[in-house]
PATI-745500 format. One record per residue (C-alpha): residue number from 1; residue in one letter; chain; x, z, y. Coordinates in steps of 0.25 Angstrom, whole numbers, always signed. Example, Ala and Ser with C-alpha at 12.3 -4.5 7.8 and 13.67 -1.06 7.14 Angstrom:
% residues 2
@n->1 res->a chain->A xx->+49 zz->+31 yy->-18
@n->2 res->s chain->A xx->+55 zz->+29 yy->-4
% end
This chain:
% residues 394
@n->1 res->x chain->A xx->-469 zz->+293 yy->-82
@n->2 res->x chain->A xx->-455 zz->+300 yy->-84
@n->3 res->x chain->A xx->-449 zz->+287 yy->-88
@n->4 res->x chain->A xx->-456 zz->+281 yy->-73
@n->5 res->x chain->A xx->-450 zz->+293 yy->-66
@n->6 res->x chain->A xx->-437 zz->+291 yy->-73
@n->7 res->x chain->A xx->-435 zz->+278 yy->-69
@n->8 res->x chain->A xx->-439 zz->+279 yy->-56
@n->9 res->x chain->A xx->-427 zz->+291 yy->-54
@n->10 res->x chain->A xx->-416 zz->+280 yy->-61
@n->11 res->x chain->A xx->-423 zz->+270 yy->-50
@n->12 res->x chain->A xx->-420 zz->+281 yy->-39
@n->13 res->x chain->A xx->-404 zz->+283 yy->-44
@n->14 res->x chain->A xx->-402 zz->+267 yy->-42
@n->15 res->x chain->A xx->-409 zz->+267 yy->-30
@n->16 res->x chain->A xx->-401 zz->+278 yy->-23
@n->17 res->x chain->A xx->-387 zz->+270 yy->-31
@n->18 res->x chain->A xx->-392 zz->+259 yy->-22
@n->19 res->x chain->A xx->-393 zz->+266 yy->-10
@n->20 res->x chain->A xx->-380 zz->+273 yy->-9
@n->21 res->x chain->A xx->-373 zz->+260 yy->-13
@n->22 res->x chain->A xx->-379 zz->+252 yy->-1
@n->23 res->x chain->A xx->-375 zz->+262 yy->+7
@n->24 res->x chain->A xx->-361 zz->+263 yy->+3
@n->25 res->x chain->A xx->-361 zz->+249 yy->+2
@n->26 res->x chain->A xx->-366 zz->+249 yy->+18
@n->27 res->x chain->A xx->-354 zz->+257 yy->+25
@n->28 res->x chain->A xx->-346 zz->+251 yy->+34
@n->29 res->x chain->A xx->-333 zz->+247 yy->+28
@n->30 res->x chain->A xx->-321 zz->+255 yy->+34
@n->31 res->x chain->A xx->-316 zz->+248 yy->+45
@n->32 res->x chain->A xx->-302 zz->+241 yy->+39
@n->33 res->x chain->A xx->-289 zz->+246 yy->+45
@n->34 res->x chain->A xx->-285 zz->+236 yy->+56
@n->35 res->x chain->A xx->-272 zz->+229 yy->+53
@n->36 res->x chain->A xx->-259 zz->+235 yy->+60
@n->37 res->x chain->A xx->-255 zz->+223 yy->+71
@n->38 res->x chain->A xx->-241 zz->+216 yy->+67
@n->39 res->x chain->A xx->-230 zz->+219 yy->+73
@n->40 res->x chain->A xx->-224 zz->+209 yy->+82
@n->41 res->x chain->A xx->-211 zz->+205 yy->+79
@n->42 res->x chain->A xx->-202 zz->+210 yy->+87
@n->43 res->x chain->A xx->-197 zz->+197 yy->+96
@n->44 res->x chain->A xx->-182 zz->+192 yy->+93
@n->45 res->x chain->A xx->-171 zz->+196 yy->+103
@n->46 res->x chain->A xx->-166 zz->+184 yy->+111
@n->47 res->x chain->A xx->-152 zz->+180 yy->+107
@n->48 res->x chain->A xx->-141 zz->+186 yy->+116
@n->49 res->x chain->A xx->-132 zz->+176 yy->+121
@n->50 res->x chain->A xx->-118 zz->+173 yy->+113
@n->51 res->x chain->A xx->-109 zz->+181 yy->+122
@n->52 res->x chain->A xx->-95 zz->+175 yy->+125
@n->53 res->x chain->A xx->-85 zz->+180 yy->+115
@n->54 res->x chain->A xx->-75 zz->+191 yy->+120
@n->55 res->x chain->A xx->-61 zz->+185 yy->+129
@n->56 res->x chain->A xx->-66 zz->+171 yy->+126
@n->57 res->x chain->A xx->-64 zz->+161 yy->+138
@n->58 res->x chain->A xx->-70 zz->+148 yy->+135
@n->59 res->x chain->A xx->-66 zz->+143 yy->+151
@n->60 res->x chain->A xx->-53 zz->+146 yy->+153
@n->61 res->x chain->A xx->-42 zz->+142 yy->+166
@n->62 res->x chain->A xx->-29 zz->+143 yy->+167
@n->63 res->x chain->A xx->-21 zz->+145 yy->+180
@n->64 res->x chain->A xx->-9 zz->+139 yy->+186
@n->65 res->x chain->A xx->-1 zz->+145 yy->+196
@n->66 res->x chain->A xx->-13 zz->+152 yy->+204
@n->67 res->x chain->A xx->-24 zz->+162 yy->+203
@n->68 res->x chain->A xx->-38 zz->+160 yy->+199
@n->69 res->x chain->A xx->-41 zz->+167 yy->+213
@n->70 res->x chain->A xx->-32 zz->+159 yy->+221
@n->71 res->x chain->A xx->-42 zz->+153 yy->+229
@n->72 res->x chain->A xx->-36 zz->+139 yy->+226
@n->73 res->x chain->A xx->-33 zz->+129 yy->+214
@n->74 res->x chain->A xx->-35 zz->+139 yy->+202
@n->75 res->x chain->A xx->-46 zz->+148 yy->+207
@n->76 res->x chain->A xx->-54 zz->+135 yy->+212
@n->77 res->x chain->A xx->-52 zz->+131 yy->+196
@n->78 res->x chain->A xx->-55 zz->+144 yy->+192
@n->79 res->x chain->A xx->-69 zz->+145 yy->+201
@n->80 res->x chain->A xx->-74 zz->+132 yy->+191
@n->81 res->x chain->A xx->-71 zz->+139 yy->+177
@n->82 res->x chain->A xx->-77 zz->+151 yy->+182
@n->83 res->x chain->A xx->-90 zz->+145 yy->+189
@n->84 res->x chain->A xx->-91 zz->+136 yy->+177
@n->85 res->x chain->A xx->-89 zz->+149 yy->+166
@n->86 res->x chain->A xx->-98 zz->+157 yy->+173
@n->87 res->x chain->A xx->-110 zz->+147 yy->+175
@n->88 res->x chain->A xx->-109 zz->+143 yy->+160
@n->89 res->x chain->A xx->-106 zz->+157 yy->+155
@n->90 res->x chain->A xx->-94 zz->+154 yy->+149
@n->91 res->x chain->A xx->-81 zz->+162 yy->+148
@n->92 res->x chain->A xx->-69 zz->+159 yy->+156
@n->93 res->x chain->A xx->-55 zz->+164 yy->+160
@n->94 res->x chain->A xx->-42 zz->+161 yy->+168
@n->95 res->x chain->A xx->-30 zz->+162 yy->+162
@n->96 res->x chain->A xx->-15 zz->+163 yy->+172
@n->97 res->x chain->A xx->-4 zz->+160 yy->+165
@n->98 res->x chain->A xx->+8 zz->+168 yy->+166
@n->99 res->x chain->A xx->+17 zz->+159 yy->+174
@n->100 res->x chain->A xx->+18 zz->+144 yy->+178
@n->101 res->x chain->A xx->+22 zz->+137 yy->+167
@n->102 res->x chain->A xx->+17 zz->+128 yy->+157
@n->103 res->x chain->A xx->+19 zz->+140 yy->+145
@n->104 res->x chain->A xx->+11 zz->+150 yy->+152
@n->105 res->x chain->A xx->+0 zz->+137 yy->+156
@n->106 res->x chain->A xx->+0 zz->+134 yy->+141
@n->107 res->x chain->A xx->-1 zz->+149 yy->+136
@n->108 res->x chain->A xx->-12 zz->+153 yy->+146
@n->109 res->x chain->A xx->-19 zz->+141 yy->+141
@n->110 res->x chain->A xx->-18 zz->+146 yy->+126
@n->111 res->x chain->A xx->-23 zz->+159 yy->+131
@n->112 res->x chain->A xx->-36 zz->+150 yy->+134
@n->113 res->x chain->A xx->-34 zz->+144 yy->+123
@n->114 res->x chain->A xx->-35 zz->+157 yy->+115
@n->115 res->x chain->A xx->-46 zz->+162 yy->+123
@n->116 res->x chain->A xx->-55 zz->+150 yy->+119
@n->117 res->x chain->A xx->-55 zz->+144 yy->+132
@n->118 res->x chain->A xx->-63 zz->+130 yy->+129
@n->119 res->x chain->A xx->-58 zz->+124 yy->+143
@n->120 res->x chain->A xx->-47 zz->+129 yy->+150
@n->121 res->x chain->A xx->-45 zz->+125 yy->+165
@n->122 res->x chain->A xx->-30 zz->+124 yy->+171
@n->123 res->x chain->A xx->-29 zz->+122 yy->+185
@n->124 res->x chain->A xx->-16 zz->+115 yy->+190
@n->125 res->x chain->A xx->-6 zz->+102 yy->+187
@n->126 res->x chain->A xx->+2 zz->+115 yy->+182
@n->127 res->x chain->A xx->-5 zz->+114 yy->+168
@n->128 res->x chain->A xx->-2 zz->+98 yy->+166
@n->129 res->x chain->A xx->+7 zz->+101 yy->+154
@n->130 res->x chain->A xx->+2 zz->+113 yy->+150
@n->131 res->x chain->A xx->-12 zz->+106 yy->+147
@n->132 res->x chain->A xx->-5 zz->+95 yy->+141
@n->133 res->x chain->A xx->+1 zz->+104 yy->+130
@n->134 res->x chain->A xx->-13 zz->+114 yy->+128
@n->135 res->x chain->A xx->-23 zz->+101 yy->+127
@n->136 res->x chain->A xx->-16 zz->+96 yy->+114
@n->137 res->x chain->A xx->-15 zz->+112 yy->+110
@n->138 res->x chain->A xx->-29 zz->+114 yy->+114
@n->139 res->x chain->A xx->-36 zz->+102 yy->+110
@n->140 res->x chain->A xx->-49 zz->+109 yy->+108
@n->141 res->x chain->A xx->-48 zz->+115 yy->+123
@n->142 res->x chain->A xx->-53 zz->+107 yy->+136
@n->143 res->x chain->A xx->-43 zz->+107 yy->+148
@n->144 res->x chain->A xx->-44 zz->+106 yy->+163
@n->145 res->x chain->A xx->-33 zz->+105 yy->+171
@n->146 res->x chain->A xx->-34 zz->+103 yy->+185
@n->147 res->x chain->A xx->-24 zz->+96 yy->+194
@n->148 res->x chain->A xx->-17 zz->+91 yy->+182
@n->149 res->x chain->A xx->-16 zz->+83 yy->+171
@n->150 res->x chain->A xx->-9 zz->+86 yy->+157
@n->151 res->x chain->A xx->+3 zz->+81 yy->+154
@n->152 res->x chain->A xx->+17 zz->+84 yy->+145
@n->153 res->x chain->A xx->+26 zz->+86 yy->+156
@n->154 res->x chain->A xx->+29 zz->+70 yy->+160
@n->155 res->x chain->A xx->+16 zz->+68 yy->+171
@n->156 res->x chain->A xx->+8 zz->+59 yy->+160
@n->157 res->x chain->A xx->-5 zz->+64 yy->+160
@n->158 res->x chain->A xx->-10 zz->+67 yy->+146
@n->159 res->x chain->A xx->-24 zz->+72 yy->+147
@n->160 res->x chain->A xx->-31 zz->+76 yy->+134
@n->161 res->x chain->A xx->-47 zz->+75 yy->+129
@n->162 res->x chain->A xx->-47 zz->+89 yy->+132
@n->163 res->x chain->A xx->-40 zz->+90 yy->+146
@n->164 res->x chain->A xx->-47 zz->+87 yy->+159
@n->165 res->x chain->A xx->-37 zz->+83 yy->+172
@n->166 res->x chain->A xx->-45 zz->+87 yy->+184
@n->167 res->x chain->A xx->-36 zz->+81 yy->+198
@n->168 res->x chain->A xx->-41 zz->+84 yy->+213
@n->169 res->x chain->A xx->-37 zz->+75 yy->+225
@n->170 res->x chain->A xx->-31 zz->+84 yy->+232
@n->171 res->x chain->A xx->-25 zz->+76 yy->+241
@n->172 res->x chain->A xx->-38 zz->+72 yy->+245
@n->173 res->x chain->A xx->-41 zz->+87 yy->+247
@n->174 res->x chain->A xx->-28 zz->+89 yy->+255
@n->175 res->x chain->A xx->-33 zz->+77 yy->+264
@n->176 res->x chain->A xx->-47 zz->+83 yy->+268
@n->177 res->x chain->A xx->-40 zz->+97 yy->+271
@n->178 res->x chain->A xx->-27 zz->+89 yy->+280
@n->179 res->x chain->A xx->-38 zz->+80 yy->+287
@n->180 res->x chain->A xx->-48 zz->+91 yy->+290
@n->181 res->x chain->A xx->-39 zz->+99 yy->+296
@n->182 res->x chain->A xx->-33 zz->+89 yy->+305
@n->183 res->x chain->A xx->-46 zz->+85 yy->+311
@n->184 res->x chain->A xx->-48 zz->+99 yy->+313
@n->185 res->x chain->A xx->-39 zz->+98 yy->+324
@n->186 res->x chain->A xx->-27 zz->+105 yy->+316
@n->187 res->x chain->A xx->-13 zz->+98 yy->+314
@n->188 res->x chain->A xx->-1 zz->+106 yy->+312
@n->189 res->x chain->A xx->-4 zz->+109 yy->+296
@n->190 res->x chain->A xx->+2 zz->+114 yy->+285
@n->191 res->x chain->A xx->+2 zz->+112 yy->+269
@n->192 res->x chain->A xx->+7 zz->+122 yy->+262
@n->193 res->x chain->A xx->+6 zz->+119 yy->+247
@n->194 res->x chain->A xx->+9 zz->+128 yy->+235
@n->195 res->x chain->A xx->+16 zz->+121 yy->+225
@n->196 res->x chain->A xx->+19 zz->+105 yy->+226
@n->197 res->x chain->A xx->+11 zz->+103 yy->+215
@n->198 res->x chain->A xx->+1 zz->+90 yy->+214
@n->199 res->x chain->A xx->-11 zz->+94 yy->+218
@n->200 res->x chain->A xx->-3 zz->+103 yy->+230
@n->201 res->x chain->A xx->+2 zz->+90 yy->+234
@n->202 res->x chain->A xx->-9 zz->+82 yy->+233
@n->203 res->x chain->A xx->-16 zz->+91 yy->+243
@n->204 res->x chain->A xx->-4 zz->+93 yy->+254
@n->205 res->x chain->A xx->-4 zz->+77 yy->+255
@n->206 res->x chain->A xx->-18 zz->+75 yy->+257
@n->207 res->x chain->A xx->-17 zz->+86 yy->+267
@n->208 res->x chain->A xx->-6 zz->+78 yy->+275
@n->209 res->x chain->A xx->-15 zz->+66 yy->+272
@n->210 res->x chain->A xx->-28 zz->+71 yy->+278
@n->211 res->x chain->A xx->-20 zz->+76 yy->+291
@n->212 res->x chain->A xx->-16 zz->+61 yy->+292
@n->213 res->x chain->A xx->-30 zz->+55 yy->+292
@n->214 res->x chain->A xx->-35 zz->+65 yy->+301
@n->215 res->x chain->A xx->-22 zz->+63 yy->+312
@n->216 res->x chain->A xx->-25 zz->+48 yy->+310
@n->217 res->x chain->A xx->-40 zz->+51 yy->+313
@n->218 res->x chain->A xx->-41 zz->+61 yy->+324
@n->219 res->x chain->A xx->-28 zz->+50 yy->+331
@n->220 res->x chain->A xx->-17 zz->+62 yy->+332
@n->221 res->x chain->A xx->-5 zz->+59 yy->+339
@n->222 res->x chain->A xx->+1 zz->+71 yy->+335
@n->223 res->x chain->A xx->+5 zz->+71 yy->+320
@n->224 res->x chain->A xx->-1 zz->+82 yy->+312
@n->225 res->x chain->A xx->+11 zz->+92 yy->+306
@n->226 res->x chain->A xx->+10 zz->+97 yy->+292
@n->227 res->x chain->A xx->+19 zz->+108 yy->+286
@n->228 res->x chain->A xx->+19 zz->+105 yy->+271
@n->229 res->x chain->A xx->+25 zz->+115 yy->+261
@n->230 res->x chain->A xx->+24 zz->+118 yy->+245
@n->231 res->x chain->A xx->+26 zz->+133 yy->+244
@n->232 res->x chain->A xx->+30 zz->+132 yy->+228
@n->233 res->x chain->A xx->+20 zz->+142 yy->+224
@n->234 res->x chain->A xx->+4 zz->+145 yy->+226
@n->235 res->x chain->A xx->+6 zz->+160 yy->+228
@n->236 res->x chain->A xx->+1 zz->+169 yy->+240
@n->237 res->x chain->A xx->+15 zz->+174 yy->+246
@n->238 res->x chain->A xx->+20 zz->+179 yy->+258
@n->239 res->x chain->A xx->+30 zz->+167 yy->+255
@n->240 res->x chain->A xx->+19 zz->+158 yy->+258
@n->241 res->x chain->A xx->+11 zz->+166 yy->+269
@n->242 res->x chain->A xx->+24 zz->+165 yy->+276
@n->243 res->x chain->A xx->+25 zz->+151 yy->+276
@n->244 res->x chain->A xx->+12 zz->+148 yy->+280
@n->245 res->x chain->A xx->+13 zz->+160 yy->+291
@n->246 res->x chain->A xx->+25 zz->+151 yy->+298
@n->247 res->x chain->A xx->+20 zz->+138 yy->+296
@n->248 res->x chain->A xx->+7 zz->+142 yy->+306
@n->249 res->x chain->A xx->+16 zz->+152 yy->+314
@n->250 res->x chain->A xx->+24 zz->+136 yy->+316
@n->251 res->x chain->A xx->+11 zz->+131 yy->+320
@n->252 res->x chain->A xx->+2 zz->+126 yy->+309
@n->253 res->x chain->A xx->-10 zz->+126 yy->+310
@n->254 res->x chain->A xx->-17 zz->+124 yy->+296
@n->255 res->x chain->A xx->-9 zz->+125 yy->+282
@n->256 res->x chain->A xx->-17 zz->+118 yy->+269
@n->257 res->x chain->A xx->-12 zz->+129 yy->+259
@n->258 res->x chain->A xx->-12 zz->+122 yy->+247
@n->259 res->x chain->A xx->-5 zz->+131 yy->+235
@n->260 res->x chain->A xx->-15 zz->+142 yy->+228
@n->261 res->x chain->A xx->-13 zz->+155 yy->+234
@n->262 res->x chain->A xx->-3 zz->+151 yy->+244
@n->263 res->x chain->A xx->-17 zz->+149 yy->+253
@n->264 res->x chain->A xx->-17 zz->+164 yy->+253
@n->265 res->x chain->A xx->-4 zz->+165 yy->+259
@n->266 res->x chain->A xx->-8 zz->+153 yy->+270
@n->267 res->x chain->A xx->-19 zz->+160 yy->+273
@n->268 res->x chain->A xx->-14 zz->+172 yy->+277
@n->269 res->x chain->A xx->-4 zz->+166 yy->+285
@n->270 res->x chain->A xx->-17 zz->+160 yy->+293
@n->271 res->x chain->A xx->-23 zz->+172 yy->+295
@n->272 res->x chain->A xx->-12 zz->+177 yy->+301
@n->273 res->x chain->A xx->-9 zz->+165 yy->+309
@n->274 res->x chain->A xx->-23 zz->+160 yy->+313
@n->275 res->x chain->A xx->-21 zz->+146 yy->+307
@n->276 res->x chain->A xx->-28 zz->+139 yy->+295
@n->277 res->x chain->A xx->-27 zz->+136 yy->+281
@n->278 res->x chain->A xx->-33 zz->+124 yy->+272
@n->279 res->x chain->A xx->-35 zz->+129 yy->+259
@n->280 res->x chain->A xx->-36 zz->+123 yy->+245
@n->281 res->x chain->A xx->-42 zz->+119 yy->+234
@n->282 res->x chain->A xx->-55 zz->+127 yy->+234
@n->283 res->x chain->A xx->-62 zz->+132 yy->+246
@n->284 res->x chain->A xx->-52 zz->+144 yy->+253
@n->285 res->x chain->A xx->-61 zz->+148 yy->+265
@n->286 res->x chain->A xx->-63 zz->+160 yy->+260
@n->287 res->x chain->A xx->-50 zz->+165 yy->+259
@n->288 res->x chain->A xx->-47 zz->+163 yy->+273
@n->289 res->x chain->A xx->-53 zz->+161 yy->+287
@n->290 res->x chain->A xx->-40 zz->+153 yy->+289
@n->291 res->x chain->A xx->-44 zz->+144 yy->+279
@n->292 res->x chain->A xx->-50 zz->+131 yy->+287
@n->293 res->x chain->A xx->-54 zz->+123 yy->+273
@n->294 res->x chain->A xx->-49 zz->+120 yy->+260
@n->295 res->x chain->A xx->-42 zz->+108 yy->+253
@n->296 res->x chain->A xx->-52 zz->+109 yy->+240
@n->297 res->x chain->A xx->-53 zz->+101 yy->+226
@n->298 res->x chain->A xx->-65 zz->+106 yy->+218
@n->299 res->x chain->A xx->-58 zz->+113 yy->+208
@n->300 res->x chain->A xx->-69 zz->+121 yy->+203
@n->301 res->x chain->A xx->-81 zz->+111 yy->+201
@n->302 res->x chain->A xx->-70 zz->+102 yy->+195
@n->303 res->x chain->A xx->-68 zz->+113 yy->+184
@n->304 res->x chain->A xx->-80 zz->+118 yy->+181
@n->305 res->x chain->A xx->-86 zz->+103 yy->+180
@n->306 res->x chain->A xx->-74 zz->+101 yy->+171
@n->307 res->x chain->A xx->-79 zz->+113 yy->+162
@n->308 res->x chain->A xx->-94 zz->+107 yy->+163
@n->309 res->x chain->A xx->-88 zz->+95 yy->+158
@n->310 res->x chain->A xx->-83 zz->+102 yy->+147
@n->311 res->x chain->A xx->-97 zz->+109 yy->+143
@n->312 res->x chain->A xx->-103 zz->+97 yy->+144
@n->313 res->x chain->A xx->-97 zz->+92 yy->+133
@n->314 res->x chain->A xx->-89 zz->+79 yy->+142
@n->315 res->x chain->A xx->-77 zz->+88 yy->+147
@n->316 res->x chain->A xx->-65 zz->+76 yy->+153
@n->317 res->x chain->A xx->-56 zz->+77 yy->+143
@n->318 res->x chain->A xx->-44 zz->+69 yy->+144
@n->319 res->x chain->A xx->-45 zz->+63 yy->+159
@n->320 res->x chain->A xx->-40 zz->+68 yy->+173
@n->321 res->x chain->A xx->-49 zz->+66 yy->+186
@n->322 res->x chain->A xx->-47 zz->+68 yy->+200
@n->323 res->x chain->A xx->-56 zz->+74 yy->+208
@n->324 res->x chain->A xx->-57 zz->+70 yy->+222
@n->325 res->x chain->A xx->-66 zz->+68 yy->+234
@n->326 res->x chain->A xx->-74 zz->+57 yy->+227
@n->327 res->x chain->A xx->-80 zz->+67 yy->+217
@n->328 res->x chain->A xx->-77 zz->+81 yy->+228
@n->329 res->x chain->A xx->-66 zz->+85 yy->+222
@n->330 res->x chain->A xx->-60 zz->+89 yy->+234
@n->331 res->x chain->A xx->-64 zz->+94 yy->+248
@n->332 res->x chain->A xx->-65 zz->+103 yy->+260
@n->333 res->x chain->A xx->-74 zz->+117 yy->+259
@n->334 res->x chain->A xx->-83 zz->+110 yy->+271
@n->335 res->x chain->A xx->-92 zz->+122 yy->+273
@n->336 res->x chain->A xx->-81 zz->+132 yy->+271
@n->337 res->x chain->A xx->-70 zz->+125 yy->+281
@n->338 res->x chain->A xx->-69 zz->+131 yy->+294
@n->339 res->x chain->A xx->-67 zz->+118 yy->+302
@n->340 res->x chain->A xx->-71 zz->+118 yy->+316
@n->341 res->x chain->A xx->-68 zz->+103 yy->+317
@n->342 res->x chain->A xx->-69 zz->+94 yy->+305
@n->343 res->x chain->A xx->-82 zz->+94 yy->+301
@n->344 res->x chain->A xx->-90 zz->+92 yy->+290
@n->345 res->x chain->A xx->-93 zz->+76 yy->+294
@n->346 res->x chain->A xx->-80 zz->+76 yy->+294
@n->347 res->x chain->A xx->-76 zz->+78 yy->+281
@n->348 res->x chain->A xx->-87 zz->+73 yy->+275
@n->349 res->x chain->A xx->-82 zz->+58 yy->+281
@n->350 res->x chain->A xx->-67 zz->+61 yy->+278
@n->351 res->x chain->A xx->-71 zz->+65 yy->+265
@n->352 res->x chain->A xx->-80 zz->+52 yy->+263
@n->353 res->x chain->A xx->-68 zz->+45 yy->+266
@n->354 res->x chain->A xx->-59 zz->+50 yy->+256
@n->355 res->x chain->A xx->-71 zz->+48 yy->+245
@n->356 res->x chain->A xx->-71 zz->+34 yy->+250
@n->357 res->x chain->A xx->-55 zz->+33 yy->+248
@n->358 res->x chain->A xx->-55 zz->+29 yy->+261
@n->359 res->x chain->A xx->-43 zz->+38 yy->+264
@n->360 res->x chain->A xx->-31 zz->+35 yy->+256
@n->361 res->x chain->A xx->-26 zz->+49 yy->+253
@n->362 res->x chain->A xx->-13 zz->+49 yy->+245
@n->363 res->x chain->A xx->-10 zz->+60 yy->+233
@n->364 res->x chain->A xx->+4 zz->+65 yy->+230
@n->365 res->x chain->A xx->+5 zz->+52 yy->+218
@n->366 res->x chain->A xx->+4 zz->+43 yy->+231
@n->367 res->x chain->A xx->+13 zz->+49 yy->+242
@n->368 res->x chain->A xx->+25 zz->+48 yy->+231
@n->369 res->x chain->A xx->+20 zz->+34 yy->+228
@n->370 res->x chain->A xx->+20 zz->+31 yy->+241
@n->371 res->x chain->A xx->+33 zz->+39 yy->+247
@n->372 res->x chain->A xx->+41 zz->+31 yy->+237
@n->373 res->x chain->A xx->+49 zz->+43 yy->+235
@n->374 res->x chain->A xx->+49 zz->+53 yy->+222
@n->375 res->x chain->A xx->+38 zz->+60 yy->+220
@n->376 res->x chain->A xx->+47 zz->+73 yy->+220
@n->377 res->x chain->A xx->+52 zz->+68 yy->+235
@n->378 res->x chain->A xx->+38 zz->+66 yy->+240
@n->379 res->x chain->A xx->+33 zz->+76 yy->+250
@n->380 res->x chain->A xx->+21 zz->+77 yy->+261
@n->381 res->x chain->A xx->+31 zz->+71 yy->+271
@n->382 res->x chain->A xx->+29 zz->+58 yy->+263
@n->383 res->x chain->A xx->+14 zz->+57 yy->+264
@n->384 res->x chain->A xx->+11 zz->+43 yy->+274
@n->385 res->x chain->A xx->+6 zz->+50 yy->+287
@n->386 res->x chain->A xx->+9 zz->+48 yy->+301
@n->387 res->x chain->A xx->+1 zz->+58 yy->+308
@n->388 res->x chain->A xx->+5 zz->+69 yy->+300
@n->389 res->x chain->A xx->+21 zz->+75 yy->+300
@n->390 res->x chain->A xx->+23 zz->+84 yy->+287
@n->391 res->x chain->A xx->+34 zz->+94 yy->+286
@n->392 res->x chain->A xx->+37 zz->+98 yy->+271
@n->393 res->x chain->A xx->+42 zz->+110 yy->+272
@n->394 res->x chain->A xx->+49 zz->+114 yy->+259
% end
């Protein structure tokens, strides 16, 4: 009996062992700790755009005689490097030599040079030999010159793989601004040119030119009367506004100021008079109520296509084009011009004419040529007209 009872108290113990062991075994396991979210990277800034190093230029242009804000030949130049720079985002800057002459040309072009100019644009037949010497000098540096062609002081043109010669027919120019202005019922004129350079000349003979064809056409009887005059500089003087003042208190009715900033001092003298002005090279309407139109050539596409040339990886190198009516490289500011008579049917077939070479206009090569006499004897007076009588005033 005590060994019965004995085992059924060691049966108990295991029993109750059991019990709390299930039960221990049964409780809900601790719920596991949840894992902390990764952290997202943090996303890499975008790259800031190279900025253009400190007082380096890589469009550079060098002026001739004139002023980037001449409102002529150099600021027309100035306006394609600038558009061109600033479309592109490329850095630019105008260099002006100290004087005329081919030391301070070659030294402002070394300044460029310096700078790390890549294409440097010179505006002016003035930088012929100048660029003649820096292309060899600079072989690594592209070159436009406009109105000019390199050469070493003897007239030969020697244009290298690095230098582009951009010409404009200005004689074509000078045609559409003398024939205009006759048909619009004027015909006591005046040229008043700044220096006798070739493109100066180039656009006074077309002037008397297109005064001819118009006479012919309208049947004048009476022949159209042309002042003609190189004033030796293309400055705004009171020299200047003098002249032009007396020349419409004589009874001229339209001056073609042709010369830079001499047009400033032209203009005044219409204000004051009343009279007209043609202007030239870009559009000059906005200088002047007296301004009637402009004698353009397109010098600032000409550039900046020049420039786009260059980026493009086909720059010109070593060749010389003239830009003229075929291609727009010259014309009249239609939609600016305050005609009353020509109208825009009017140019457009005049102009279709001279694209057709129709019109035979002669340049300054050809009125030497065909006046038989040396080039340094040749004047406007020698230009084969009939219905126009130039007086050269020296």
């Amino acid at each position: 009996m005590k060994l019965w009872r004995r085992l059924a108290v060691v049966a108990l113990v295991f029993i109750m062992i059991f019990a709390f062991s299930a039960c221990a075994n049964n409780e809900p396991a601790a719920p596991e700790e949840p894992e902390a979210p990764e952290t997202p990277e943090e996303p890499e800034a975008p790259e800031t755009p190279e900025e253009p190093a400190a007082n380096v230029f890589e469009l550079a242009l060098i002026t001739d005689v004139g002023t980037i804000d001449d409102k002529s030949f150099n600021q027309g130049a100035w306006e394609g490097v600038e558009a061109y720079a600033k479309e592109n985002n490329i850095t630019y800057k105008y260099y002006q030599p100290a004087e005329q002459s081919d030391t301070a040309y070659i030294d402002s072009i070394g300044l460029a040079v310096k700078a790390g100019a890549k294409v440097i644009v010179c505006p002016g037949f003035l930088f012929e030999v100048p660029i003649h010497t820096v292309q060899t000098q600079y072989p690594d540096v592209k070159f436009v010159i406009l109105d000019g062609a390199p050469h070493a002081g003897d007239w030969v043109p020697d244009i290298a793989d690095n230098t582009y010669s951009i010409f404009y027919a200005e004689e074509e120019a000078g045609f559409l601004a003398g024939y205009s202005i006759v048909k619009e019922g004027y015909t006591k004129l005046g040229f008043m040119g700044g220096m006798a350079v070739p493109a100066v000349v180039r656009f006074g003979y077309g002037f008397v030119q297109g005064a001819e064809y118009a006479a012919h056409e309208m049947g004048l009887t009476d022949p159209v009367q042309v002042k003609y005059t190189y004033v030796g500089n293309f400055d705004a003087t009171p020299e200047n506004q003098a002249k032009a003042a007396a020349w419409y208190n004589e009874g001229t009715e339209v001056i073609f100021a042709c010369g830079g900033a001499v047009g400033n001092s032209v203009m005044k003298a219409a204000e004051a008079a009343g009279t007209k002005v043609i202007g030239v090279d870009v559009d000059q309407s906005a200088e002047s109520e007296t301004v009637i139109t402009s004698s353009m050539k397109n010098l600032s596409k000409s550039v900046y296509d020049a420039l786009s040339a260059y980026y493009a990886g086909n720059f010109p190198g070593g060749t010389s084009v003239t830009l003229d009516a075929t291609v727009e490289g010259v014309q009249l500011p239609m939609d600016n011009s305050r005609f009353e008579t020509f109208t825009q049917a009017d140019y457009d077939a005049i102009y279709g004419k001279i694209v057709a070479q129709e019109i035979e206009i002669m340049n300054d090569s050809d009125v030497v040529e065909d006046s038989g006499k040396p080039a340094e004897e040749v004047t406007a007076a020698d230009i084969p007209v009939s219905k126009v009588e130039v007086e050269v005033i020296k």
